[in-house]
N, C-alpha and C positions, 0 to 999 in steps of 0.2 A: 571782689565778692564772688562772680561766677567762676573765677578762676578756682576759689576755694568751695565751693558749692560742685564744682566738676571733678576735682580731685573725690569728694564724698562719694558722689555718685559712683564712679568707674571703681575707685580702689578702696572699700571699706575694708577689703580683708590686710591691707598693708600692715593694721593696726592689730589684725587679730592675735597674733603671739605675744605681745604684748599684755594680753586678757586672761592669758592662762587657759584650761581648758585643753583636752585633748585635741593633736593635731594629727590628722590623716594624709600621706602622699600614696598616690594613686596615679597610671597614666595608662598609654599605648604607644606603640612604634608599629605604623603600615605602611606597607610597601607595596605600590600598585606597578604593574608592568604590563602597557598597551599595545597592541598591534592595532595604530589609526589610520584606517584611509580612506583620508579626506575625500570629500563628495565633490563632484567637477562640477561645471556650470556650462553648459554645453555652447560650444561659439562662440567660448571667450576668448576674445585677440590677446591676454598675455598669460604665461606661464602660470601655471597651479602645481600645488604641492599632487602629485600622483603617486599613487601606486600605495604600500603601506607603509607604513612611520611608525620605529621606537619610542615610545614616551615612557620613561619611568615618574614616576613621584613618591616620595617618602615624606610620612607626615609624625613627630613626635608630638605627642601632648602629656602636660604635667598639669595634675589637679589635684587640688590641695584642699581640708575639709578641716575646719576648727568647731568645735562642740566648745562651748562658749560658758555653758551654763544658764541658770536665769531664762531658759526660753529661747537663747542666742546663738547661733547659729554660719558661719561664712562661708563664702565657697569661689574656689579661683579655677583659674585656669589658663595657660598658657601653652600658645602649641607655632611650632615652626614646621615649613613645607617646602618639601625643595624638587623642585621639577624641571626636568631634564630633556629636551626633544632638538630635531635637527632646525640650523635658522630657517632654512624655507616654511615650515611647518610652524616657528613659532610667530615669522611676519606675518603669517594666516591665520593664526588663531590666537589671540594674545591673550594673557593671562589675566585675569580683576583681581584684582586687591582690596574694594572697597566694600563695605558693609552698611547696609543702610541703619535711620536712627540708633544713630552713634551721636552723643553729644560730642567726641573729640578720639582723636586716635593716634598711637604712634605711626611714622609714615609705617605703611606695611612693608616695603619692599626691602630688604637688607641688603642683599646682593646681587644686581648691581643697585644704588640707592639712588638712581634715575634712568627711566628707558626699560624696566625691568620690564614690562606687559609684552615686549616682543622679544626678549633675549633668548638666547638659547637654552639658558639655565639662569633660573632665580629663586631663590632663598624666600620665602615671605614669612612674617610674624603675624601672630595674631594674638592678641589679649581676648578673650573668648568668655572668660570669666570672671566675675568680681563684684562680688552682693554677699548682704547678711539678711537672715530673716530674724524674725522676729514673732516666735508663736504663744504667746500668752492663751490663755484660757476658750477667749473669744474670738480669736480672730489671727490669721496668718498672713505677717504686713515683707513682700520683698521689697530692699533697695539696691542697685546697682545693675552691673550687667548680668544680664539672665536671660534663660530661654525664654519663647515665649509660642504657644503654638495652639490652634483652633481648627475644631473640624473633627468627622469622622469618617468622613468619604477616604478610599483607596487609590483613587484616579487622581484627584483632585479637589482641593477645601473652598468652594466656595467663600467661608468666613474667614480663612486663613489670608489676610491681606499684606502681613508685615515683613514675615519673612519665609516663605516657603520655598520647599524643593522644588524645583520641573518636574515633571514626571521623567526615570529616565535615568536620573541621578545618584551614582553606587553606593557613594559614601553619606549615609543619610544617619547615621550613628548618635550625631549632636548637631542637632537647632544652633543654627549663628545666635551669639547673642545682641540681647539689644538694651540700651540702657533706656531704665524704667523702674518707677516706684507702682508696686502693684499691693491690691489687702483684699485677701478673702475673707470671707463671713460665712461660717456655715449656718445653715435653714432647714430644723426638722431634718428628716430623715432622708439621708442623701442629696440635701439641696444644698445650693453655692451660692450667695453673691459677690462677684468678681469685680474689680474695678482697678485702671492701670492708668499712667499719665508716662508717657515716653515723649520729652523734652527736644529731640532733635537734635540735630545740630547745632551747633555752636549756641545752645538754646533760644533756637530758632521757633518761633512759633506755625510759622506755613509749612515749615519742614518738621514737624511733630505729629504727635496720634496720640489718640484716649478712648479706652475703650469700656464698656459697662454690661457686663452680661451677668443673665442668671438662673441657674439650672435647678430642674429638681422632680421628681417621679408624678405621673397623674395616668390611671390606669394600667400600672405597666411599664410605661412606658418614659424612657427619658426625652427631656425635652429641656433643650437649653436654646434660650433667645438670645441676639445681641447686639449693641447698637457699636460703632463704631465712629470719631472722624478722626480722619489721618490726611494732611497736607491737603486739608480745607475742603475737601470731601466727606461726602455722609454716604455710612451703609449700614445698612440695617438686614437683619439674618436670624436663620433657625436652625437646627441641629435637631433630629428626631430620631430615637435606635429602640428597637423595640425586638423581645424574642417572639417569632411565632415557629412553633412546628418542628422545633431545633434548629431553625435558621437565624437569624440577626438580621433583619430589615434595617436599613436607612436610609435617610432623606436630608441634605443639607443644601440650603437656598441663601441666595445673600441678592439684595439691592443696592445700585453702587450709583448716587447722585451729585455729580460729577461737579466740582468748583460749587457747592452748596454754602460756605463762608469762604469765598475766594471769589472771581469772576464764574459765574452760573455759565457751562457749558455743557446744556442737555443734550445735546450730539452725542456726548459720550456719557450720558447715563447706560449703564449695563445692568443686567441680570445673569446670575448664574444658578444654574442645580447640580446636583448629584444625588442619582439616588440606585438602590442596590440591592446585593443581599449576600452574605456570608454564610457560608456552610461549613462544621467538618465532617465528613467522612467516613473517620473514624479506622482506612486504607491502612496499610503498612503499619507505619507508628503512628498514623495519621494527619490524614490530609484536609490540609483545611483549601475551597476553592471559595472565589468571589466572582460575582458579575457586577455589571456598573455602567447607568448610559449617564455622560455627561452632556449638558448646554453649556454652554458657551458664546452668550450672549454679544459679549465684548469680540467675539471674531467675526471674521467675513462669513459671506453666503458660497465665496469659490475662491478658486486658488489667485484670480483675476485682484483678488483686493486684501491680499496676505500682504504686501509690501507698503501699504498704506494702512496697516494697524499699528507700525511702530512709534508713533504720533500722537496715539489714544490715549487718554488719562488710565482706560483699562493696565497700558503695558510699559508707560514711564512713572506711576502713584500705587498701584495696585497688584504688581508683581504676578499680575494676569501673564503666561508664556504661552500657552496654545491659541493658535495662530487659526483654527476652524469654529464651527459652532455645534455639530451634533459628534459625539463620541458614544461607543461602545467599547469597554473594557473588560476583560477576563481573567483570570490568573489563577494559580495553585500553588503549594507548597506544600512539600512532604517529606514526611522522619523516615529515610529508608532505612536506616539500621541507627543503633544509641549515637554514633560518633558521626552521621554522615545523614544529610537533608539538602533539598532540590528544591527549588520554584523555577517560578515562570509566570511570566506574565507578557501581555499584549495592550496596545492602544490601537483600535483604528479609528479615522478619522472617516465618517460613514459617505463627506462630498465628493472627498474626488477618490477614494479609495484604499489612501496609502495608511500603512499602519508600521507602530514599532514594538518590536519583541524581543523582550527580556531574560532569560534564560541564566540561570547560574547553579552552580552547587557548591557546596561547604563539606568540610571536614574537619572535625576537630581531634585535631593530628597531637596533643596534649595539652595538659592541663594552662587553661589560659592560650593557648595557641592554636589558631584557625589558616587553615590554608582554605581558598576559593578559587573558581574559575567563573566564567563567563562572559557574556558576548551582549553589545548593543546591535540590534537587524533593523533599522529603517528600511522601508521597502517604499517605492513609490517615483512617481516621474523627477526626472532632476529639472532645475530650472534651465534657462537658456538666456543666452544675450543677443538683446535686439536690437544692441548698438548704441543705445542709450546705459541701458542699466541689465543687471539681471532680473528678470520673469521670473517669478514662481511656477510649478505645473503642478505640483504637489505641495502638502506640507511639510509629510517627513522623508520628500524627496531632496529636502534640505537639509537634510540630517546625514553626520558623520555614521560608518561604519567603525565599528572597532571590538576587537575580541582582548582579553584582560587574563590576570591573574594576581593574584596581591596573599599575602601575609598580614596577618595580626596577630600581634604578641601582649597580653596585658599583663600591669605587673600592679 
């Protein structure tokens, strides 16, 4: 029975040709080419990857879109990645394969189809997509795999517990998917009731999440609340975005009460904020800039207790990645001319100083095709070895250096 219950879930579009109804093929092929190098650890008695490192990666994705009729709706997706770097560099940094609540998965790695997370080169799959909706009159019900994403912070989403980016992160184009039965309600006038059950693994109940949120305007202003548990934690949050002035204010806060139907472990109850304000400019083609202080509850007070948060329900349940507690953030983006646009953006971490910056530009060199450049800058003290283990001195004095360039072709 969960065997045929998990086939429903992940592949309802297998069926969809079948149903008739228009079918849409859609994808991309990117090409990213890195100059990486690796951050050293000062003191450390054996060999480290130094100096910079080639890493190429190439990612194809095919997504496939059936209009169903009747309301109905599927939608697939499938994409291969194949990445390429010298073995010193890939025994230091290995590759993941895995995706969280996923009820069940092909193994990812193709080539080699064991031992790939440190090879020199490995092929990965990934089935990324596979759900039908279902929109009747009243109400809009997803089943399968689908994105799934929360928040309106720029740093950082507080609510966003399931699957989000790091700050940091190039390729942020498609939200991993996650398998879940989700049904919206809308309420009056631009209001939402939301409500989702993602099953887990192997439908696992400790290893699952259900979440209940509900948006909708009151002065102005939007305001969506939302409660969440995921792998027997409880968190509950708010989302606030409001114009003043020609600006965009926001505020988003989450409570995160730790082993709440599992074993109670208040040590790692956390709180997070983010709160901000977006401007455009209105510059060149215009520019749009943002500020941003983030908390960061679930991190340490100093760099002294960065290496004992990786322990916390914050950052093995909650997909919490910064590693400090007060953050200030900045960033801009701008149309310098119809075919060519710039950002940039910054994190610093305001305890011990270090911060990281993001800098890229785009051109859209023809129709459907993007050329880009750009660079990750960590700045900040490197760790060191005291003989036992590596010390942090900074946060993102643990962070790789690396300057980039990639292609995208969409067809």
């Amino acid at each position: 029975m969960k065997k045929l219950l998990t086939l429903l879930l992940l592949c309802p579009a297998l069926a969809a040709p079948a149903l008739a109804g228009d079918l849409a093929l859609k994808g991309y092929f990117k090409t990213y080419l890195y100059s990486l190098e690796p951050v050293e650890v000062r003191n450390y008695p054996l060999p480290q990857p130094a100096g910079a490192h080639a890493v190429i990666e190439n990612k194809f994705r095919l997504k496939t879109y059936w209009d169903l009729g009747a309301g109905l709706r599927a939608e697939g997706a499938y994409e291969l990645v194949f990445t390429a770097k010298k073995a010193e560099l890939a025994a230091a940094r290995p590759v993941s394969g895995g995706n969280g609540y996923r009820v069940s998965d092909p193994d990812p790695f193709l080539s080699p189809s064991s031992g790939g997370e440190t090879k020199a080169s490995t092929l990965i799959q990934n089935l990324d997509r596979a759900f039908i909706t279902w929109s009747p009159a009243a109400f809009d019900l997803y089943a399968g795999r689908q994105p799934l994403a929360f928040g309106s912070g720029r740093t950082a989403n507080p609510t966003d517990i399931l699957a989000p980016y790091p700050y940091g992160t190039i390729d942020t184009e498609e939200r991993r998917g996650v398998d879940a039965l989700r049904a919206k309600v809308p309420r009056g006038e631009m209001g939402e009731l939301d409500a989702g059950w993602l099953p887990g693994k192997n439908w696992s109940a400790g290893s699952g999440a259900g979440f209940l949120r509900g948006k909708g305007i009151f002065s102005d202003t939007d305001i969506t609340l939302i409660s969440a548990l995921f792998r027997g934690n409880l968190m509950a949050g708010a989302d606030i975005e409001r114009h003043l002035g020609g600006a965009m204010l926001r505020a988003e806060a989450a409570q995160v009460w730790a082993g709440t139907f599992q074993e109670r472990s208040q040590g790692d109850d956390f709180f997070r904020l983010t709160a901000g304000a977006e401007y455009n400019f209105g510059l060149l083609g215009g520019t749009d800039a943002w500020l941003e202080y983030h908390y960061n509850g679930a991190g340490a007070a100093g760099a002294e207790g960065y290496a004992a948060r990786a322990a916390r329900t914050a950052y093995t349940e909650a997909n919490v990645s910064l590693l400090g507690r007060h953050y200030l953030s900045a960033g801009a983006a701008a149309q310098l001319s119809a075919l060519v646009s710039a950002s940039a953006g910054v994190l610093v971490n305001l305890h011990d100083r270090s911060f990281y910056a993001l800098p890229s530009l785009e051109w859209n060199a023809a129709e459907d095709l993007y050329l880009s450049a750009g660079a990750l800058l960590p700045s900040g003290q490197r760790a060191s070895f005291n003989g036992l283990s590596a010390v942090p001195s900074s946060e993102f004095g643990l962070y790789d250096r690396a300057f980039y360039a990639a292609l995208r072709k969409y067809f």
